[in-house]
C-alpha positions as CSV (number, residue, x, y, z in Angstrom):
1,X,-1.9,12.6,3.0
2,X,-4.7,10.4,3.4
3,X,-7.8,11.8,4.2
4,X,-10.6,10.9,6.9
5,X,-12.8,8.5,4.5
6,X,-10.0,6.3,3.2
7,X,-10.6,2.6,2.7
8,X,-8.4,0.2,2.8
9,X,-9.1,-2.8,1.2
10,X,-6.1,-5.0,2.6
11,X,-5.2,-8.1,0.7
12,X,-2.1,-10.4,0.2
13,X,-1.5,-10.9,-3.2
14,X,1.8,-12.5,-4.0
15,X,4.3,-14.2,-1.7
16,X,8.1,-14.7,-3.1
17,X,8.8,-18.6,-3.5
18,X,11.2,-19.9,-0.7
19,X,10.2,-16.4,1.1
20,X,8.2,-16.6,3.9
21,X,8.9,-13.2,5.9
22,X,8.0,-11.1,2.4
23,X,4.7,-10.1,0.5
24,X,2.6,-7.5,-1.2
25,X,-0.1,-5.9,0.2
26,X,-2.8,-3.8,-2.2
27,X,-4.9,-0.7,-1.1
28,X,-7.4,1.5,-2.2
29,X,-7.2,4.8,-0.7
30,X,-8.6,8.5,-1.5
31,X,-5.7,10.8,-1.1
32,X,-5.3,14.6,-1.4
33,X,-3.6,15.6,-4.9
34,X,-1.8,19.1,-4.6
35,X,-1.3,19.7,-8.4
36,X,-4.9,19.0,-9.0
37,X,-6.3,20.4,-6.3
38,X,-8.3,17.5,-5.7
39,X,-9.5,14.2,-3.7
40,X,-8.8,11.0,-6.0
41,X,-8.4,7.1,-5.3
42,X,-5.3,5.6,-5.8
43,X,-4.2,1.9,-5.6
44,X,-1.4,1.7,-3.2
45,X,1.2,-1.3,-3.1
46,X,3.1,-2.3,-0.3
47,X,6.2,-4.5,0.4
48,X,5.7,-6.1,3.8
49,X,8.9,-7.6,4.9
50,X,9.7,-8.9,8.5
51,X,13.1,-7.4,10.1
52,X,14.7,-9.8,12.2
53,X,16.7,-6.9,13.5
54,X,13.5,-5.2,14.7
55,X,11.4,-8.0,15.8
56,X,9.1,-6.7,13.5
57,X,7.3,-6.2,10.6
58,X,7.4,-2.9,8.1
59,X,5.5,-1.9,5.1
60,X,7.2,-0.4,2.1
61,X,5.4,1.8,-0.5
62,X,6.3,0.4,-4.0
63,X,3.8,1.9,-6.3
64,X,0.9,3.9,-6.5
65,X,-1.4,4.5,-9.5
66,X,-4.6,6.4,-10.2
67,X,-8.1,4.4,-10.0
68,X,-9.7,5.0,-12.9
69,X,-13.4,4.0,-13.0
């Protein structure tokens, strides 16, 4: 769950050779953790991938770490 003062801080940062309909998106959000009962701000990385089937394009959730500052 992402809460009402999330950030995102949107950014391409790779693209696959000979791929053009694929690449990775990085955000920093806050987000609600249950087990520690607590707000914290997590990188988020996303797979954004265009589905001919669709006509569109969708974002995948690959991996998500604590931001430690």
């Amino acid at each position: 769950m992402y809460t009402a003062g999330s950030h995102p801080l949107t950014s391409p940062v790779a693209v696959f050779p000979g791929e053009v309909d694929v690449h990775w998106e990085t955000e920093n959000r806050v987000v609600w953790n249950e087990q520690r009962n607590a707000a914290e701000e997590q990188e988020l990385v996303y797979e954004v991938t265009w589905i001919p089937e669709l006509g569109a394009w969708r974002r995948f959730l690959r991996s998500r770490r604590e931001v430690h500052r």
